[in-house]
C-alpha positions as semicolon CSV with decimal commas, in nm:
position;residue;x (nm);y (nm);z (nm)
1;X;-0,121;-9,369;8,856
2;X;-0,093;-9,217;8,492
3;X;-0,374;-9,018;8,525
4;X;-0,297;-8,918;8,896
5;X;0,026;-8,745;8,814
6;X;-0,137;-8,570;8,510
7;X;-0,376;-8,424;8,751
8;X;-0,018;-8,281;8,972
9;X;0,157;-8,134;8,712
10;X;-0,137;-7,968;8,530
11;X;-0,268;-7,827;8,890
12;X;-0,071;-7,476;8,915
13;X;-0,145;-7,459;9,259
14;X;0,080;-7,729;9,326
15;X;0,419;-7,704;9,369
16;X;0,696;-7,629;9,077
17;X;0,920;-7,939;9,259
18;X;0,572;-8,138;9,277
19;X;0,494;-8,080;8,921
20;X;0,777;-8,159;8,812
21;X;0,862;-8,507;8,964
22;X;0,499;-8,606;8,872
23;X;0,603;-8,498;8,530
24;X;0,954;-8,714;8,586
25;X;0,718;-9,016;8,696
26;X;0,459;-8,978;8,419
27;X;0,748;-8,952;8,188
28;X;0,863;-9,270;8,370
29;X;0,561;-9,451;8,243
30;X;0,553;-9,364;7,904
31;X;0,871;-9,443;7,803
32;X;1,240;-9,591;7,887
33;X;1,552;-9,648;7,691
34;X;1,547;-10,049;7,660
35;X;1,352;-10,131;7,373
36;X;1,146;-10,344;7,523
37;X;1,073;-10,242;7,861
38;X;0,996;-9,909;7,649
39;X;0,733;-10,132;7,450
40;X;0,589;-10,251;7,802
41;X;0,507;-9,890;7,882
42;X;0,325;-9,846;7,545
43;X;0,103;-10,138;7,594
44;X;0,035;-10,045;7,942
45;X;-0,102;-9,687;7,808
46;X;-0,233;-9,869;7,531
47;X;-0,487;-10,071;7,815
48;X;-0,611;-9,770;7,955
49;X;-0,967;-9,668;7,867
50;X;-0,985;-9,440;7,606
51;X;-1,166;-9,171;7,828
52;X;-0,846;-9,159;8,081
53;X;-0,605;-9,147;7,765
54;X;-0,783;-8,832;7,646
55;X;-0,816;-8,660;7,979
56;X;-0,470;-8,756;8,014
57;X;-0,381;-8,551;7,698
58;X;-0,579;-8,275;7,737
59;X;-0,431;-8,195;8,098
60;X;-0,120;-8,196;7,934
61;X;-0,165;-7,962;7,681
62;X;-0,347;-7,732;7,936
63;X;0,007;-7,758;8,118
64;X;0,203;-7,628;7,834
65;X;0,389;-7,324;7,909
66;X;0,254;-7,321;8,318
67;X;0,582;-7,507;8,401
68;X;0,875;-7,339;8,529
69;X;1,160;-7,608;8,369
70;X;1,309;-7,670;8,023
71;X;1,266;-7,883;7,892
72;X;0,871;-7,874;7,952
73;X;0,800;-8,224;8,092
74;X;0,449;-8,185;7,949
75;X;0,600;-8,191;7,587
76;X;0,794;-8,473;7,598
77;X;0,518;-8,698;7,749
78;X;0,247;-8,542;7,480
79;X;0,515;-8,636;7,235
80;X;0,588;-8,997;7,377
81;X;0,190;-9,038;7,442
82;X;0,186;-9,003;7,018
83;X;0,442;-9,232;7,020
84;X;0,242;-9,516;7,226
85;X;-0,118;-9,379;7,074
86;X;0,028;-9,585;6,783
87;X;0,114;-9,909;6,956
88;X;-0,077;-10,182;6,831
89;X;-0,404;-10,268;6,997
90;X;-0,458;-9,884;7,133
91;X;-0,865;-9,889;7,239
92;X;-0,899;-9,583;6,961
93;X;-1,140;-9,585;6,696
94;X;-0,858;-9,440;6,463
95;X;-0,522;-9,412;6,608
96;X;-0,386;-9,210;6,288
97;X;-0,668;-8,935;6,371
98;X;-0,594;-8,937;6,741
99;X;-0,235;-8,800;6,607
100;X;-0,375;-8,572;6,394
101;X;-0,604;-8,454;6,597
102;X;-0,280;-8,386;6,858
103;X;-0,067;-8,211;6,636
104;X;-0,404;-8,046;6,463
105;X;-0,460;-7,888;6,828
106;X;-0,117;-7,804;6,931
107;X;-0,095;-7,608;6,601
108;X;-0,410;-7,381;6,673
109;X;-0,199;-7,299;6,972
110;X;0,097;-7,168;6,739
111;X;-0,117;-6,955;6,527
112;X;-0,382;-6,837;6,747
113;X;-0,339;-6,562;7,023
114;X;-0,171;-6,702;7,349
115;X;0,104;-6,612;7,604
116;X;0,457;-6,638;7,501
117;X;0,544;-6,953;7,716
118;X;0,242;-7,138;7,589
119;X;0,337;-7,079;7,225
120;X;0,698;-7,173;7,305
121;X;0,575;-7,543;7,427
122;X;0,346;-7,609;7,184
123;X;0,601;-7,548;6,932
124;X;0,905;-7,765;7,161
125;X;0,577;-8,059;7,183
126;X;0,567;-8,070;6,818
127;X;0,929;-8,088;6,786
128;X;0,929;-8,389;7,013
129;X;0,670;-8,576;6,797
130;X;0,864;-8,523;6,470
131;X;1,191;-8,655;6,678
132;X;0,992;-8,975;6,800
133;X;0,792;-9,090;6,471
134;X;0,860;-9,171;6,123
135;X;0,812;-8,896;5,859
136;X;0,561;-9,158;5,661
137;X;0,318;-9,110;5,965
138;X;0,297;-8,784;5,985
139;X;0,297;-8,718;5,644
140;X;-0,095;-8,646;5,664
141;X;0,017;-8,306;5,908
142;X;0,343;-8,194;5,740
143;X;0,133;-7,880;5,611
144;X;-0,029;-7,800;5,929
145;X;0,357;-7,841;6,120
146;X;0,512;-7,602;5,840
147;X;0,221;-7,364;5,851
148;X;0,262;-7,311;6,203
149;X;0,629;-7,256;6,194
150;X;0,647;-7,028;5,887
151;X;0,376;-6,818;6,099
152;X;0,585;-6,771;6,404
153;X;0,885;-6,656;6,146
154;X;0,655;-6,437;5,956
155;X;0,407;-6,281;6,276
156;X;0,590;-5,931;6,320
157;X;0,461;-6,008;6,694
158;X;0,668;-6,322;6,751
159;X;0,923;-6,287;7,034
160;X;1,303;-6,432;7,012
161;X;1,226;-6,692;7,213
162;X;0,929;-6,819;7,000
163;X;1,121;-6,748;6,702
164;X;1,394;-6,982;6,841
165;X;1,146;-7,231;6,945
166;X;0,981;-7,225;6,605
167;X;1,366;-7,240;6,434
168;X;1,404;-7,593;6,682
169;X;1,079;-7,712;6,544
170;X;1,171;-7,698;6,199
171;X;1,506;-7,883;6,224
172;X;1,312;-8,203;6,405
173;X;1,073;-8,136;6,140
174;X;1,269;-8,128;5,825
175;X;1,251;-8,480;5,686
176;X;0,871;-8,493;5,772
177;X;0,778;-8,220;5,526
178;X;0,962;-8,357;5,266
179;X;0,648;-8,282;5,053
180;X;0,749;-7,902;5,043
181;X;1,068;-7,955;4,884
182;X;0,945;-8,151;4,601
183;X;0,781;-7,809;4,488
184;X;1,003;-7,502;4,388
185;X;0,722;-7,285;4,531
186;X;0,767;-7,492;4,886
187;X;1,117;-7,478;4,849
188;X;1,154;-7,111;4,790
189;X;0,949;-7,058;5,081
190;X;1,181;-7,229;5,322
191;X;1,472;-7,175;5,184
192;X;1,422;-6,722;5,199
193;X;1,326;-6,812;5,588
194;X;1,643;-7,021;5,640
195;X;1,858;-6,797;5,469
196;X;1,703;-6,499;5,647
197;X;1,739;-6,672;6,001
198;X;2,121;-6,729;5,927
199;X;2,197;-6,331;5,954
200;X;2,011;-6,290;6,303
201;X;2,179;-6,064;6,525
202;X;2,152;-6,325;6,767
203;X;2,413;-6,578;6,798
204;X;2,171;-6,869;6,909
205;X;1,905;-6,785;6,690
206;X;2,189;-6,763;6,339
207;X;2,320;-7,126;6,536
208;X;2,038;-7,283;6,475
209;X;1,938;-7,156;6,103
210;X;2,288;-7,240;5,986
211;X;2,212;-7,631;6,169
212;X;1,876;-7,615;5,940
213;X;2,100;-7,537;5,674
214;X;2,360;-7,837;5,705
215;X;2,059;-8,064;5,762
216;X;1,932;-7,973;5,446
217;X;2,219;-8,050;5,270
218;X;2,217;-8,344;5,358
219;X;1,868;-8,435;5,278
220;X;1,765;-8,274;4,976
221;X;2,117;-8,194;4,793
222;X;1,920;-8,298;4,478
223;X;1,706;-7,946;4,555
224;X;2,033;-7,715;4,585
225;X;2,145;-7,607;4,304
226;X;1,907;-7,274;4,244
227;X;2,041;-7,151;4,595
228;X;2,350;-7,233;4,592
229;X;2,588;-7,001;4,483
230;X;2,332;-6,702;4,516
231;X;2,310;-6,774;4,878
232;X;2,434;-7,104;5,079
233;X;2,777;-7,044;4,939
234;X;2,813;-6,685;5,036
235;X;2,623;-6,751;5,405
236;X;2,860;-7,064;5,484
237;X;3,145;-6,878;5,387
238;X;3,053;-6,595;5,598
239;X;2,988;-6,825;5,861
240;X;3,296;-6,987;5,839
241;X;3,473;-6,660;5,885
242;X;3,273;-6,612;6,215
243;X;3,469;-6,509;6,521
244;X;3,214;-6,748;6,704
245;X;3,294;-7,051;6,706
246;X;2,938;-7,214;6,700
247;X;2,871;-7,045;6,401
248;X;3,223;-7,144;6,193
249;X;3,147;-7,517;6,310
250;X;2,831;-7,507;6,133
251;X;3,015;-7,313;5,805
252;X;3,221;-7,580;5,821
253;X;2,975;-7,881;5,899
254;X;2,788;-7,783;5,626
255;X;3,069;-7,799;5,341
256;X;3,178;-8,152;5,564
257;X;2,817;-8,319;5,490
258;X;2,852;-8,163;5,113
259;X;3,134;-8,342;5,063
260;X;3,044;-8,645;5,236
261;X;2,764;-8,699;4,963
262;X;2,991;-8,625;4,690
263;X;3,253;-8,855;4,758
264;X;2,985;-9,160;4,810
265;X;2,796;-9,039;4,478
266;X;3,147;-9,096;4,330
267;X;3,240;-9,431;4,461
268;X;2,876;-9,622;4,423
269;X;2,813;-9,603;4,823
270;X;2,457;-9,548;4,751
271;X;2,187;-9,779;4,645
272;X;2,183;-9,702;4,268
273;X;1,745;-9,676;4,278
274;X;1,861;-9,358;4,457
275;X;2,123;-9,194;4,314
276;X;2,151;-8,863;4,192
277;X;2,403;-8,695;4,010
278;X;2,665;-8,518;4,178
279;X;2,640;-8,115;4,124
280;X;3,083;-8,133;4,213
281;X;2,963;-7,818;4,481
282;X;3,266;-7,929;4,670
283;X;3,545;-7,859;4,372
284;X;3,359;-7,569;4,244
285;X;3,367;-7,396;4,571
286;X;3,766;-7,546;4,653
287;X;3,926;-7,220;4,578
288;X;3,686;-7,032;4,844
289;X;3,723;-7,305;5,070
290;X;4,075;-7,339;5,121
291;X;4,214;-7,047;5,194
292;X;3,917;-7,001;5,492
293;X;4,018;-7,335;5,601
294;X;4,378;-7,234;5,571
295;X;4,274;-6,910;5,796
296;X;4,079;-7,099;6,044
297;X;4,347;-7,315;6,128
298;X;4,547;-7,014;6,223
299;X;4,294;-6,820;6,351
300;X;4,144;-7,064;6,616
301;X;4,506;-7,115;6,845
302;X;4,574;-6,957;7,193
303;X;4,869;-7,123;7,385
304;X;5,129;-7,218;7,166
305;X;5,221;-7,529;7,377
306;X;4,870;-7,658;7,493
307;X;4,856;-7,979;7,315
308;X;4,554;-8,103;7,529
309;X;4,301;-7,869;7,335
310;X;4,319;-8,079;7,026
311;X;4,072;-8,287;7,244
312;X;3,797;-8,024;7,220
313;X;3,536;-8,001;6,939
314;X;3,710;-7,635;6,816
315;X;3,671;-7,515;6,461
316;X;4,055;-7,598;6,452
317;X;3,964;-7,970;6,466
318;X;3,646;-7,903;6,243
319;X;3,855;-7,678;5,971
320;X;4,102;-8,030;5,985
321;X;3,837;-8,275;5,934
322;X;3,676;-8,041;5,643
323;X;4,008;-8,027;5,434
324;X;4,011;-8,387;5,469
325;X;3,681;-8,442;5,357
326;X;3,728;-8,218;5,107
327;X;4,056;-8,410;4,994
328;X;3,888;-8,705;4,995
329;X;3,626;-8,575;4,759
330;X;3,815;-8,361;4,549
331;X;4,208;-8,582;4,531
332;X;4,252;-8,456;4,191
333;X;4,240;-8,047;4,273
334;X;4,290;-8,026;4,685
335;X;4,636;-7,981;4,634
336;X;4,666;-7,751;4,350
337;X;4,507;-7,439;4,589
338;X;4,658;-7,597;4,903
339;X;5,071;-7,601;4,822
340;X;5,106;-7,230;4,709
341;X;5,032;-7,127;5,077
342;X;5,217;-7,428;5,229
343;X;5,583;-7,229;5,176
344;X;5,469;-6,880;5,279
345;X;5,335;-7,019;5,624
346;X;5,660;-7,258;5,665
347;X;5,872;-6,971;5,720
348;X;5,679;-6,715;5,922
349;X;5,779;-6,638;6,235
350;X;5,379;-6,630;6,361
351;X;5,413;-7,009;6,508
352;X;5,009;-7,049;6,451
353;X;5,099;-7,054;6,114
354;X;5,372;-7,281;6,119
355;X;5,136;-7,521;6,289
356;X;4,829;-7,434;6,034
357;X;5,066;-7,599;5,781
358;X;5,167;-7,892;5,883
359;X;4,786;-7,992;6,004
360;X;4,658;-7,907;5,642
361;X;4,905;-8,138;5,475
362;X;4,852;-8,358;5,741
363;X;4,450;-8,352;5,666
364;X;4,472;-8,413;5,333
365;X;4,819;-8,673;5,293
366;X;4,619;-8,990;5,320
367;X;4,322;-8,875;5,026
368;X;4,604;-8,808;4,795
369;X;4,730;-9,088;4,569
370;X;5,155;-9,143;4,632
371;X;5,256;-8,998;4,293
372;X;5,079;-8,688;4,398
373;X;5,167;-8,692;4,764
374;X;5,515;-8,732;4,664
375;X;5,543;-8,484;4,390
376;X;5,364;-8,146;4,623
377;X;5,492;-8,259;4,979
378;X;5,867;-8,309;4,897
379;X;5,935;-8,016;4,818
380;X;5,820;-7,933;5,176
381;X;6,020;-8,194;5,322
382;X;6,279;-7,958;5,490
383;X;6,039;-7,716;5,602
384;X;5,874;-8,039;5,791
385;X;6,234;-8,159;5,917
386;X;6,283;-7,790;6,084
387;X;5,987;-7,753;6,224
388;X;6,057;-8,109;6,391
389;X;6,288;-7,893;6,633
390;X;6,088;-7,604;6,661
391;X;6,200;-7,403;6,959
392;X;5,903;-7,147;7,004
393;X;5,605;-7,421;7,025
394;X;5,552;-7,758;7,134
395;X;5,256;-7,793;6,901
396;X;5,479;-7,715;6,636
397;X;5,690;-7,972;6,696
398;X;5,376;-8,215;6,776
399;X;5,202;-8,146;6,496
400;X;5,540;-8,196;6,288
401;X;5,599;-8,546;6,452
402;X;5,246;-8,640;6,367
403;X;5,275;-8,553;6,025
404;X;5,600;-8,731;5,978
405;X;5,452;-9,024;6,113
406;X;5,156;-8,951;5,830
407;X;5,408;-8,933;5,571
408;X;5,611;-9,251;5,645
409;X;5,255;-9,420;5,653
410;X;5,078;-9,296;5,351
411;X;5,401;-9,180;5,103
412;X;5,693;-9,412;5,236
413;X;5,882;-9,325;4,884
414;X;5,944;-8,972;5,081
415;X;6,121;-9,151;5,361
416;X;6,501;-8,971;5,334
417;X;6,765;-9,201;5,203
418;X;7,002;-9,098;5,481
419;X;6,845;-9,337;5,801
420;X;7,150;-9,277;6,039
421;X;7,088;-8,932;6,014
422;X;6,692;-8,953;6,010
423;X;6,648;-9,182;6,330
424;X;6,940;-8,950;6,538
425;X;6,707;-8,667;6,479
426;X;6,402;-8,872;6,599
427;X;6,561;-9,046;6,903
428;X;6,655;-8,665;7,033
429;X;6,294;-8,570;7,073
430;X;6,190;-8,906;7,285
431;X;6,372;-8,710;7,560
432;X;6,144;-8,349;7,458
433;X;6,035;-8,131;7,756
434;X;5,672;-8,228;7,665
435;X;5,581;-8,587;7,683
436;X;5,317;-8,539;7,434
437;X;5,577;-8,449;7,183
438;X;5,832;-8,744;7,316
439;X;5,539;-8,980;7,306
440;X;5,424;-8,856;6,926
441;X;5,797;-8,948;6,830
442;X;5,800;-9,273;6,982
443;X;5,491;-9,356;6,738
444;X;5,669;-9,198;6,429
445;X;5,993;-9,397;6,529
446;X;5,782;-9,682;6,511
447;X;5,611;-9,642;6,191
448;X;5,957;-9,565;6,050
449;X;6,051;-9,908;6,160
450;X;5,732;-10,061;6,019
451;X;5,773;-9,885;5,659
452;X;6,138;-9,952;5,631
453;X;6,069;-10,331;5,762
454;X;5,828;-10,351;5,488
455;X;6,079;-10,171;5,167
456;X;6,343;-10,459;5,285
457;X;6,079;-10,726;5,291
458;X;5,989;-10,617;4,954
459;X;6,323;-10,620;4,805
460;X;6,446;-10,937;5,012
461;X;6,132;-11,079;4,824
462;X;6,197;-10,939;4,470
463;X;6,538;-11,045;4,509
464;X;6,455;-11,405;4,538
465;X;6,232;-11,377;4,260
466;X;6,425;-11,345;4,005
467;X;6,688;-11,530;4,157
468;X;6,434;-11,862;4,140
């Protein structure tokens, strides 16, 4: 059956539907999500005579770029056929050079002269493979993988699309040539094509760089520090700034992984036979950060009562969970390049920056320690009370609920010593035109309750204390 639908979807005579549901069912056969069952399907190819595995193969990679769909259904099953080519008890007189041998072959295809399409799959195939098996096993064809790639980036013929394709290759690749960074001549390499494929023209295209980008942050941090501030700094900045919003995610996922790192360097997360020093990126860059952060949470609103959006992956959302992250990592210094702005967009009359202010203090409340929560949010305390009754914007008031619910969690000491007058102003709003509001201050109503439930318990407890 195996070989039967290899000979259908290689056959360009056929059918594009007929190709491609004998792709589907080849597919089928190679692999499913259970674990097991998807084991099953690897012995079963591992059975097969080693003749009918080969011709299997070779149709397929004869069928790369004939097919009319993407994602090519002959590069995921070359890529799944590596997978089960490694299975134990494969009839192969080496299974590691059978891989080899694959990627070897779909490389010569890269470099060598051939129609765009064909290029295109043999680069998505090769993707695949890296996605489906450990970097250990193929660390015998990193070179041949990153040779290929840097020659699409390089060829002055390359098209967009194989550029892009080539770009995709390299991000399922990146932990497999792990190799290359451990040189500064490998590294320089890749890093003037990354940073060069962040400034395309093309939206997709700079996407996909800047995604390269935040993955190698996250995997060779220890390698950053000669590119950093000459060029990752000033291209995620940039990117940050981006009126697209694909691009300011990645700005921002990039300084969100940074971070990440940092903060687990600093608290012992990692096993210590692998720890590096931290290189603080984070802090260094916080007065940069900020204010973009700052100017992304204005920037990215529309409707000022459309709570709903807060749902959606926006760079609002991602500008939110960077401060936090960055608060988190930096508690000490956050704060000091946050407050000065907090005041000036309080009081304008712009209601996206209203609403910018109260979701930065709210992203970074619960990484401060209380002494320093209390001491730079109380002055802001009336601002926060106002904006409770905002009358222009219903995320003003919803974001002000929220963070009054934050700050009766995190920094109880700022809860006002006047309760009568604090809980009228909170019952008013369970009755607010939008229910999102009136149900935001039913949940800071009842973390009021909890806090002040907890001070009496306290004192009830104290009180007995010394009393004993």
């Amino acid at each position: 059956f195996i070989s039967n639908m290899s000979v259908v979807i290689a056959d360009r005579n056929n059918s594009p539907i007929a190709r491609q549901a004998a792709g589907l069912q080849l597919k089928n056969c190679l692999t499913v999500k259970d674990v097991t069952l998807k084991k099953e399907c690897q012995h079963r190819w591992a059975k097969l005579e080693e003749e009918t595995r080969m011709a299997v193969r070779e149709r397929l990679i004869s069928t790369l770029g004939t097919e009319n769909i993407h994602p090519s259904c002959a590069a995921q099953c070359l890529a799944y056929i590596a997978v089960a080519e490694l299975f134990p008890g494969t009839q192969s007189s080496s299974e590691m050079t059978s891989l080899e041998d694959l990627i070897s072959e779909l490389c010569d295809v890269v470099v060598q002269p051939a129609n765009e399409h064909r290029k295109e799959a043999a680069l998505e195939t090769i993707a695949y493979i890296c996605q489906e098996i450990h970097v250990l096993i193929l660390v015998n064809s990193y070179t041949s993988i990153l040779n290929s790639i840097l020659f699409c980036m390089e060829d002055s013929k390359s098209t967009a699309r194989i550029r892009l394709a080539a770009a995709r290759a390299l991000l399922s690749s990146l932990e497999c040539i792990y190799p290359t960074f451990d040189t500064e001549e490998g590294r320089d390499a890749i890093m003037q094509v990354v940073c060069d494929g962040t400034q395309s023209s093309s939206v997709e295209e700079s996407v996909i760089w800047l995604q390269i980008l935040v993955k190698i942050g996250s995997c060779y941090y220890h390698h950053l520090e000669n590119y950093m501030e000459s060029a990752i700094v000033p291209i995620t900045l940039k990117a940050m700034a981006s009126t697209d919003s694909d691009i300011a995610l990645q700005g921002m996922e990039f300084w969100c992984s940074v971070a990440e790192i940092e903060f687990n360097l600093a608290s012992g997360a990692y096993d210590p036979a692998h720890v590096v020093p931290s290189s603080f990126y984070a802090e260094k860059a916080l007065p940069k950060l900020v204010p973009l952060l700052m100017s992304a949470l204005v920037g990215w609103q529309d409707d000022p009562n459309d709570i709903d959006d807060f749902d959606d992956w926006t760079p609002f959302n991602g500008a939110c969970s960077c401060l936090m992250l960055l608060a988190q990592c930096c508690s000490n210094t956050v704060a000091t390049y946050v407050t000065p702005k907090i005041i000036y967009y309080t009081t304008r009359s712009d209601w996206r920056y209203r609403n910018a202010a109260l979701w930065t203090i709210g992203s970074i409340l619960e990484e401060l320690k209380p002494k320093k929560a209390f001491s730079k949010i109380s002055p802001f305390m009336a601002n926060i009370w106002e904006l409770i009754h905002d009358k222009t914007s219903a995320k003003v008031r919803y974001a002000a609920q929220v963070l009054m619910g934050r700050i009766f969690e995190f920094c109880p000491a700022l809860i006002p010593s006047d309760l009568r007058k604090l809980i009228k102003g909170l019952l008013v709003h369970l009755e607010d035109d939008d229910h999102r509001v009136a149900a935001a201050a039913s949940k800071t109503l009842s973390l009021l309750v909890r806090e002040i439930f907890k001070l009496t318990s306290e004192k009830v407890n104290t009180t007995l204390l010394i009393e004993n």
